[in-house]
C-alpha positions as a Markdown table, in Angstrom:
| # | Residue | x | y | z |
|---|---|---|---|---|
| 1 | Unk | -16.8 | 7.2 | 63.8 |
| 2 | Unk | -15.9 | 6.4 | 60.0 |
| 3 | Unk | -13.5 | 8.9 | 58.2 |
| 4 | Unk | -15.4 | 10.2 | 55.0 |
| 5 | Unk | -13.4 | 11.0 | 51.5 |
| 6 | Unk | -14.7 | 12.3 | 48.3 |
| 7 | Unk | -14.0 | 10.7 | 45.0 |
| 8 | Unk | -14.7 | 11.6 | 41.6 |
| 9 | Unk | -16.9 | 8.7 | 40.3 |
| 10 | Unk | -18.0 | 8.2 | 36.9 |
| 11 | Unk | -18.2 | 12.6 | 36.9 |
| 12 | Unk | -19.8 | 12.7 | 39.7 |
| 13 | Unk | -18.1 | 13.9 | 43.5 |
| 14 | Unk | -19.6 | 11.1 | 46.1 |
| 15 | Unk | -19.0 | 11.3 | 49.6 |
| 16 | Unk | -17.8 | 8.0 | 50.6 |
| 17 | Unk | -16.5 | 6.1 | 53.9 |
| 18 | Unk | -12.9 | 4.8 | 53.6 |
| 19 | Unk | -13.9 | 1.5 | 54.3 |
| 20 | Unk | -16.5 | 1.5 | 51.6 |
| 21 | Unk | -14.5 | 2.6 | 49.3 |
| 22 | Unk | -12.3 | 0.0 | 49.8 |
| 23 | Unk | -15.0 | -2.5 | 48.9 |
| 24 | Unk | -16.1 | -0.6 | 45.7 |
| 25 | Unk | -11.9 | -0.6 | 45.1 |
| 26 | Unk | -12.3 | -4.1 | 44.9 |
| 27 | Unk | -15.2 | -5.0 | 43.1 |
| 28 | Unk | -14.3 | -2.7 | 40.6 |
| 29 | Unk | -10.4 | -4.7 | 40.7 |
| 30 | Unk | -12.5 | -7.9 | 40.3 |
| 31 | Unk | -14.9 | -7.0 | 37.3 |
| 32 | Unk | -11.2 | -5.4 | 35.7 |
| 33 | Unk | -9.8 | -8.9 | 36.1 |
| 34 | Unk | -12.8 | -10.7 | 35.1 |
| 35 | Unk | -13.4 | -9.0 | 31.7 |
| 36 | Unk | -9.9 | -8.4 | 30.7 |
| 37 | Unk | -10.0 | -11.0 | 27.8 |
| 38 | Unk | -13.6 | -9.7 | 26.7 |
| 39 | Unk | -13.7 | -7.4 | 24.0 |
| 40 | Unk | -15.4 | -4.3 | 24.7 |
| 41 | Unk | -14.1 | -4.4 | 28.4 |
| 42 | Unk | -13.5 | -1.4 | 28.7 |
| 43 | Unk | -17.2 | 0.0 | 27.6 |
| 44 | Unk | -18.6 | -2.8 | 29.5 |
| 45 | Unk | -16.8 | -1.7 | 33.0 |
| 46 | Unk | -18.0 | 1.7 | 32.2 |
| 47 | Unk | -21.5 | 0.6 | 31.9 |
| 48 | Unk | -21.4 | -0.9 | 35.3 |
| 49 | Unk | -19.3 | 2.1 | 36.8 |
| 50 | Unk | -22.1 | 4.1 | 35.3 |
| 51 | Unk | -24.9 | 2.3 | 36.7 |
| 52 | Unk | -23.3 | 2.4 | 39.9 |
| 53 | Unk | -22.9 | 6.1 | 40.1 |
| 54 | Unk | -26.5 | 6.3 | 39.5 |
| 55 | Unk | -27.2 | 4.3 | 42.7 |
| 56 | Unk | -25.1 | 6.3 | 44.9 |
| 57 | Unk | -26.7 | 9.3 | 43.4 |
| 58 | Unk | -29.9 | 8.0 | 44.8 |
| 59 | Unk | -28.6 | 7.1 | 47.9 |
| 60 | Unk | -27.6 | 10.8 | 48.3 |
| 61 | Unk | -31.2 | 12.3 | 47.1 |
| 62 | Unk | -32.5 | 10.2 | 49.6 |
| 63 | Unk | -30.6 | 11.8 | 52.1 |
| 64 | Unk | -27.7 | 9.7 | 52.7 |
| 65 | Unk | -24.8 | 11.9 | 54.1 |
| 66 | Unk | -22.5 | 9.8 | 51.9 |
| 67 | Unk | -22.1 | 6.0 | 51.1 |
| 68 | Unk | -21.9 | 3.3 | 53.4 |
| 69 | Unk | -20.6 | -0.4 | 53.6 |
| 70 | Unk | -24.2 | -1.1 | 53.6 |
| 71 | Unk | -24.4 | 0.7 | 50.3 |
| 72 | Unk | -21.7 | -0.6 | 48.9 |
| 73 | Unk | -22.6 | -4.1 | 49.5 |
| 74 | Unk | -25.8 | -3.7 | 48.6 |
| 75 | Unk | -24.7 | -3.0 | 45.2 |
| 76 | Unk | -22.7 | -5.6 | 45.2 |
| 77 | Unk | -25.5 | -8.1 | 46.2 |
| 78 | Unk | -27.7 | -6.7 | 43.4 |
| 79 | Unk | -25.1 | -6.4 | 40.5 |
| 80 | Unk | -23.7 | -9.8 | 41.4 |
| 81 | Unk | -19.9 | -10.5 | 41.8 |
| 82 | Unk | -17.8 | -11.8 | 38.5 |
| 83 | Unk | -18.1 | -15.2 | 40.1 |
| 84 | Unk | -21.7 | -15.3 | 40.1 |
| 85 | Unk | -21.8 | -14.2 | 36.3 |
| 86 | Unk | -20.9 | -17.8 | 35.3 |
């Protein structure tokens, strides 16, 4: 059993594992890191954080009690990590 939080994320309240939360923690830490020298970080984080939202939004209407490692790794996978934007 998996304890469950809600955050507020990008406006929206998502139900979220801990642990999964943890990895979206992180990611998010990573894309701060790797676009603090760009200009327009901030709107460019945003847009990500945004589109990410929408995904777990999905997830949700789909049925999803809340989001998941899997989720959240999933994501990952399909947004690509900063290291993989090279």
């Amino acid at each position: 059993m998996k304890q469950v939080i809600n955050i507020n994320f990008q406006g929206r309240v998502v139900p979220i594992e801990v642990s999964a939360f943890e990895l979206l923690k992180s990611y998010t830490d990573s894309l701060a890191r790797y676009f603090a020298n760009e200009d327009g970080k901030d709107e460019i984080i945003n847009d990500i954080e945004s589109r990410i939202g929408e995904l777990f939004q999905e997830r949700l209407k789909k049925g999803a009690t809340c989001i998941t490692d899997e989720d959240v790794n999933a994501i990952i996978r399909s947004m690509g990590r900063p290291e993989d934007f090279e």
